[in-house]
C-alpha positions as CSV (number, residue, x, y, z in Angstrom):
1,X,-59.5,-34.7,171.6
2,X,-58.8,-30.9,171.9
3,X,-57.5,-28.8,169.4
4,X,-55.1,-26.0,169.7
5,X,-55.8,-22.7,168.1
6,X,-52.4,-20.6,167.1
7,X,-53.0,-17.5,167.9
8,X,-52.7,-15.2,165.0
9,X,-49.9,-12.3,165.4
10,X,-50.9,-9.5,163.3
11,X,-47.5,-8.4,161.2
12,X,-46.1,-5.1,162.2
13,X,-47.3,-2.2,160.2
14,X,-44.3,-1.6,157.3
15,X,-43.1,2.1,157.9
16,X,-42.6,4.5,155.5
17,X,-40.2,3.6,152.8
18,X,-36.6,5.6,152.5
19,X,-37.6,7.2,149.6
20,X,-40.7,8.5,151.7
21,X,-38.7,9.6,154.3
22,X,-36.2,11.3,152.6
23,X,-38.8,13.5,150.8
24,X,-40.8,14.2,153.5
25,X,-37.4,15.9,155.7
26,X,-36.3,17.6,151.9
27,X,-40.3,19.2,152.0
28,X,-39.6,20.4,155.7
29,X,-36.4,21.6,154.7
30,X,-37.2,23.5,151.0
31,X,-40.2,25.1,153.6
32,X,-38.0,26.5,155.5
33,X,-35.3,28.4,152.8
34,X,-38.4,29.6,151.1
35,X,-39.5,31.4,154.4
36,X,-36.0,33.1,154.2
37,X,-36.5,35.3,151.9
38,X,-32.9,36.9,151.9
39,X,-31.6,33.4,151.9
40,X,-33.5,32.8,148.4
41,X,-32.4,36.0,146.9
42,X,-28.9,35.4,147.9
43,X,-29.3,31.7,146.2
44,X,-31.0,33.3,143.0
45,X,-29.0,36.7,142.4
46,X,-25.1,35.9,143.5
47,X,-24.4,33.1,141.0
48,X,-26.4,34.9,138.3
49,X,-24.4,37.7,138.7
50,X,-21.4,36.0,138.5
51,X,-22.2,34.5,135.6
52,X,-22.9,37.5,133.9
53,X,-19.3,39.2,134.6
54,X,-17.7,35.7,132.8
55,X,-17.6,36.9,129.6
56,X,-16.0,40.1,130.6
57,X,-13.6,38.7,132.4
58,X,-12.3,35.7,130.0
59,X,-13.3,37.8,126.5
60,X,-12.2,34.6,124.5
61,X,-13.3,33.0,121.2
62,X,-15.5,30.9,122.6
63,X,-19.5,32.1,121.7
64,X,-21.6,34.0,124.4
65,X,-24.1,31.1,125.0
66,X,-21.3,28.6,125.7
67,X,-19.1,30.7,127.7
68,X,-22.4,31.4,130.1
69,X,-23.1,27.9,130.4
70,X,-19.8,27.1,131.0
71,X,-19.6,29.8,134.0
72,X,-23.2,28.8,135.4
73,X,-22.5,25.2,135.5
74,X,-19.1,26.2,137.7
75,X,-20.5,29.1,139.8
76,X,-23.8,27.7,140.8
77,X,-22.0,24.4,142.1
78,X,-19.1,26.6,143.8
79,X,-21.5,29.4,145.2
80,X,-24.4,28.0,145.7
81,X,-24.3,24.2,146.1
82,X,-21.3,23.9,147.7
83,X,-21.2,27.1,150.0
84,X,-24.6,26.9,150.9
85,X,-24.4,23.7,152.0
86,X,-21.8,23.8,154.3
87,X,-23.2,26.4,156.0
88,X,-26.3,24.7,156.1
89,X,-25.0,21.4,157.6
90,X,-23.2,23.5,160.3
91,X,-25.8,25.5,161.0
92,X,-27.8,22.6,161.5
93,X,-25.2,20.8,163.8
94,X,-24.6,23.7,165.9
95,X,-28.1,24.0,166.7
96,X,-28.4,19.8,167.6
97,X,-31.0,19.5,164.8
98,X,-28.9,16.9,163.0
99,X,-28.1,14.9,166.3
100,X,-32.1,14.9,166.9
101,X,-32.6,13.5,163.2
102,X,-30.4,10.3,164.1
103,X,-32.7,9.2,166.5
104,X,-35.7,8.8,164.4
105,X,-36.0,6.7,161.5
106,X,-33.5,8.3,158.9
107,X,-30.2,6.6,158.5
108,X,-26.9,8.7,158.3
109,X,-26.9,9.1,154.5
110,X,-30.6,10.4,154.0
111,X,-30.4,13.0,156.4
112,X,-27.7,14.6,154.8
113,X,-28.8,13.9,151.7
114,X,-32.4,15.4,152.4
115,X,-30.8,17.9,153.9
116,X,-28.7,19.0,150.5
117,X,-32.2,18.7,148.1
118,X,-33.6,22.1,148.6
119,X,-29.9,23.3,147.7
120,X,-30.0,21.2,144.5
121,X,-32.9,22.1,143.3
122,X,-32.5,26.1,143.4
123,X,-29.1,24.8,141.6
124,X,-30.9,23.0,138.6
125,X,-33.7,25.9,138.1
126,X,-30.4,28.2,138.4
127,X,-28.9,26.3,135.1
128,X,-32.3,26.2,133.6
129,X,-32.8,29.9,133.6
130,X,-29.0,30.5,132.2
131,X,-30.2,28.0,129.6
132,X,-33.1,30.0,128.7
133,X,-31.1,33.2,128.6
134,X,-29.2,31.9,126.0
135,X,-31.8,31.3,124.1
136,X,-33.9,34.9,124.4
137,X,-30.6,35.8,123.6
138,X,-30.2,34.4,120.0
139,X,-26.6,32.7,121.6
140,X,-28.0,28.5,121.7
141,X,-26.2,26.3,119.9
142,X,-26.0,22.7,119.8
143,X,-23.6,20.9,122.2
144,X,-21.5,18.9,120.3
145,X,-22.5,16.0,123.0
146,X,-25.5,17.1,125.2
147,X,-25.1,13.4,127.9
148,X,-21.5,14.9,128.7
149,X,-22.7,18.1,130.4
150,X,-25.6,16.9,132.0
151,X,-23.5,14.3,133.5
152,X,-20.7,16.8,134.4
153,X,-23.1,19.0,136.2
154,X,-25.0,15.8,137.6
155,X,-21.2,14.1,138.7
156,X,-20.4,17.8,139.9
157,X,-23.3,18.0,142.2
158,X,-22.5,15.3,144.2
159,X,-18.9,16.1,144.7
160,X,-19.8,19.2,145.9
161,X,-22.4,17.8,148.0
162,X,-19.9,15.4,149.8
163,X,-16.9,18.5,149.6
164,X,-19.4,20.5,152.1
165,X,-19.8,17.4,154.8
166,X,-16.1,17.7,154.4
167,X,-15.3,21.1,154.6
168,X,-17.7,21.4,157.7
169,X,-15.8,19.1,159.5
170,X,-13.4,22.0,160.3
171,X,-16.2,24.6,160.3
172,X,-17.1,26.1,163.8
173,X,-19.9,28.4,162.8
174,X,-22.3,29.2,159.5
175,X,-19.9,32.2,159.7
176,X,-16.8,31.2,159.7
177,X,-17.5,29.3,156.6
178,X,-16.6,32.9,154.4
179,X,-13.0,31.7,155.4
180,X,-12.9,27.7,155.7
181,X,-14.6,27.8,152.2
182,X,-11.9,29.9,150.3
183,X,-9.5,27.0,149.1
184,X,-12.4,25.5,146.7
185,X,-14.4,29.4,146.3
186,X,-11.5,30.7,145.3
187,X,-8.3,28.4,144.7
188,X,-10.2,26.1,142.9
189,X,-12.0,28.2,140.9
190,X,-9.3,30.4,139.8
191,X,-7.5,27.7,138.5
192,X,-10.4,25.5,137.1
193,X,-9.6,27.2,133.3
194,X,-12.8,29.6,133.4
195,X,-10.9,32.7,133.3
196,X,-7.9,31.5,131.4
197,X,-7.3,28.7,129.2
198,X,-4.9,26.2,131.7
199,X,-2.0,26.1,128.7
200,X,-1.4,29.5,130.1
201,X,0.0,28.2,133.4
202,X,3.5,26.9,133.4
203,X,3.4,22.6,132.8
204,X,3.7,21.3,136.4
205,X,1.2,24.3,137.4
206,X,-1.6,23.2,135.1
207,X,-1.2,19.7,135.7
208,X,-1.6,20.5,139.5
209,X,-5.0,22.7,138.4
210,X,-6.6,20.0,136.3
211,X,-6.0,17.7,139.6
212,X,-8.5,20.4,141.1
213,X,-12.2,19.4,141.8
214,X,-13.6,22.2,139.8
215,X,-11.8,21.6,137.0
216,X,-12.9,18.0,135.7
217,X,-16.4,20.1,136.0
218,X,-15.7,22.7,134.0
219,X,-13.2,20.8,131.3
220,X,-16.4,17.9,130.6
221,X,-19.3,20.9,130.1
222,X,-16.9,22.4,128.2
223,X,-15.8,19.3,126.2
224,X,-19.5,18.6,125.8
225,X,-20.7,21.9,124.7
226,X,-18.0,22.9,122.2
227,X,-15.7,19.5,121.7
228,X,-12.6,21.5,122.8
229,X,-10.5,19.8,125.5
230,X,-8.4,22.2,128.0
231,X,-5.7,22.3,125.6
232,X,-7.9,23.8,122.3
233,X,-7.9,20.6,120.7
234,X,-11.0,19.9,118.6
235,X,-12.7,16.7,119.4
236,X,-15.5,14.5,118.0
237,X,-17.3,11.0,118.6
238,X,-15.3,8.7,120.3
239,X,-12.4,10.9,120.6
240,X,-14.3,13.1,122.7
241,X,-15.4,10.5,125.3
242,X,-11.8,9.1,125.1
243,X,-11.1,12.9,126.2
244,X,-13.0,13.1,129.1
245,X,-11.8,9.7,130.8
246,X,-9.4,12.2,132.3
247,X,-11.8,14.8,134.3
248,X,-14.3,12.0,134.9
249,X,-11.6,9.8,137.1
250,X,-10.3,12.9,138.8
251,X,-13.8,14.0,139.8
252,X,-15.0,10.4,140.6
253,X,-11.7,10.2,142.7
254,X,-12.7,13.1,144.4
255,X,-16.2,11.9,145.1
256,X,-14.6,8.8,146.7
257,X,-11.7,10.6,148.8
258,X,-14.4,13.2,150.1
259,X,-16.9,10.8,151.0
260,X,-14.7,8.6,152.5
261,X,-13.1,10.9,154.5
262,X,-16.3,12.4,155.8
263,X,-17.7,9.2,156.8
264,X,-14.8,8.9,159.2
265,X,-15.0,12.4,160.6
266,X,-18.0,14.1,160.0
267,X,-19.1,15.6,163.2
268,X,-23.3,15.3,164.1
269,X,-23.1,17.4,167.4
270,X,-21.3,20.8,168.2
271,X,-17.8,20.1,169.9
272,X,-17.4,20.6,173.6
C-alpha cells in the first residue's frame, strides 16, 4: 500500500499593505520638496503673506484672530494646496513619472493621493502656525463650534485636491498653470465673501458666488468660528449646523463633480 505525500506549496509572501505603499511614495515625495529649497519658501511665505494683508483689505467688525483664520484656512487651500498641486501632478506627468508609477504596485487613487501628502502637510503646519499667531497675539477666542472648522478645512482639502487632477487635465506645462489656474485663484476667491460680505453683491450674483467652491470653505470656518452665516445672522447650537447643510452640500457636490470628472479624463502620460 503506498502513500501519497501532497506536496506542500509555500503561500506567496503578502506584499506590502496600501497604507505601506502609499507612505512609503508620500516619504519619497516630501524628500524631494524639502531638497527644493525655493519651492519650500515659496510654500511657507506666499500664503502667510497673504494672510497678513486680509485684514487690511476687508477692515470689518469681525476680530483680528478670526479674520486671520478665516483668510489662512482660504489662502493656504487656494495657493498652496490647490496651485501646488496642479503643477505638481503635471510636472510629474510631463516627465512620465506618473505613467512609471502605474506599473508597480500602486493603484490609480494612491498615487495621486501620495502624490498630494507632502502638499497637505506644509498646508496643516501652515494653519497651525496662523493658529499660534493668534495666540502670541492676545487675538484667540473660542470658536463658537471648533468640529465645524476643522471639518471645513478637512472637506476643503480634498476638494482642492481632486480640483488640481482636474484643472491639470487642461494643463500643458507646470508653467502654464499661472493661467489655467486663475478661475479658482482668483474668480473663486474674489467672490468666496473674504474681502466683502456676499450681501454686497446684487441677489442673483451672490447666489452664483455661494455656488463657488471656495465659498462653502470659507462660509463653514467662518460659521464655526464666530456663528455668523454669510448673511450676518447670529447662529447657535442646532441652528448653526442647520446653517451649514448649505456650504456642506455644495462643497461635497463639488468633491463628487470633480472627482468624477477626473476619473474620466485625467491624463497619466504627456499628449502626443
Amino acid at each position: 500500500m503506498t502513500t501519497a505525500t501532497a506536496a506542500v506549496v509555500p503561500a506567496p509572501a503578502a506584499g506590502p499593505s496600501r497604507l505601506r505603499r502609499v507612505g512609503a511614495l508620500a516619504t519619497a515625495e516630501t524628500l524631494l520638496l524639502l531638497r527644493n529649497r525655493t519651492a519650500v519658501v515659496n510654500s511657507v511665505l506666499s500664503p502667510l503673506l497673504l494672510v497678513a494683508f486680509v485684514p487690511v483689505l476687508s477692515p470689518g467688525d469681525a476680530p483680528l484672530g478670526q479674520t486671520l483664520l478665516v483668510s489662512a484656512a482660504a489662502f493656504t487651500l487656494v495657493f498652496l494646496t490647490y496651485y501646488n498641486l496642479v503643477t505638481t501632478y503635471v510636472a510629474r506627468r510631463e516627465a512620465l513619472v506618473l505613467q512609471r508609477m502605474r506599473t508597480g504596485e500602486l493603484g490609480d487613487g494612491e498615487v495621486l493621493a501620495a502624490t498630494a501628502v507632502p502638499t497637505l502637510l506644509i498646508t496643516a503646519v501652515q494653519l497651525v502656525l496662523v493658529a499660534v499667531g493668534v495666540v502670541v497675539l492676545g487675538e484667540w477666542r473660542a470658536p463658537v463650534d471648533p468640529v465645524l472648522p476643522v471639518l471645513a478645512v478637512l472637506l476643503g482639502a480634498v476638494l482642492m485636491v481632486v480640483l488640481a487632477t482636474l484643472s491639470s487635465v487642461y494643463t500643458r506645462t507646470p508653467e502654464s498653470a499661472q493661467v489655467t489656474t486663475l478661475p479658482v485663484v482668483l474668480g473663486a476667491t474674489a467672490l468666496s465673501g473674504l474681502f466683502f460680505p456676499l450681501t454686497l453683491l446684487p441677489e442673483a450674483l451672490a447666489a452664483v458666488a455661494r455656488l463657488l467652491p471656495l465659498t462653502p470653505v470659507v462660509e463653514l470656518v467662518q460659521l464655526g468660528l464666530t456663528g455668523r452665516t454669510w448673511d450676518g445672522e447670529t447662529v447657535a447650537g442646532a441652528e448653526l449646523w442647520w446653517a451649514a447643510l448649505a456650504p456642506l452640500a455644495v462643497a461635497a457636490a463639488w468633491v463628487v463633480l470633480a472627482g468624477v470628472a477626473s476619473r474620466r479624463w485625467f491624463r497619466w502620460a504627456p499628449k502626443r
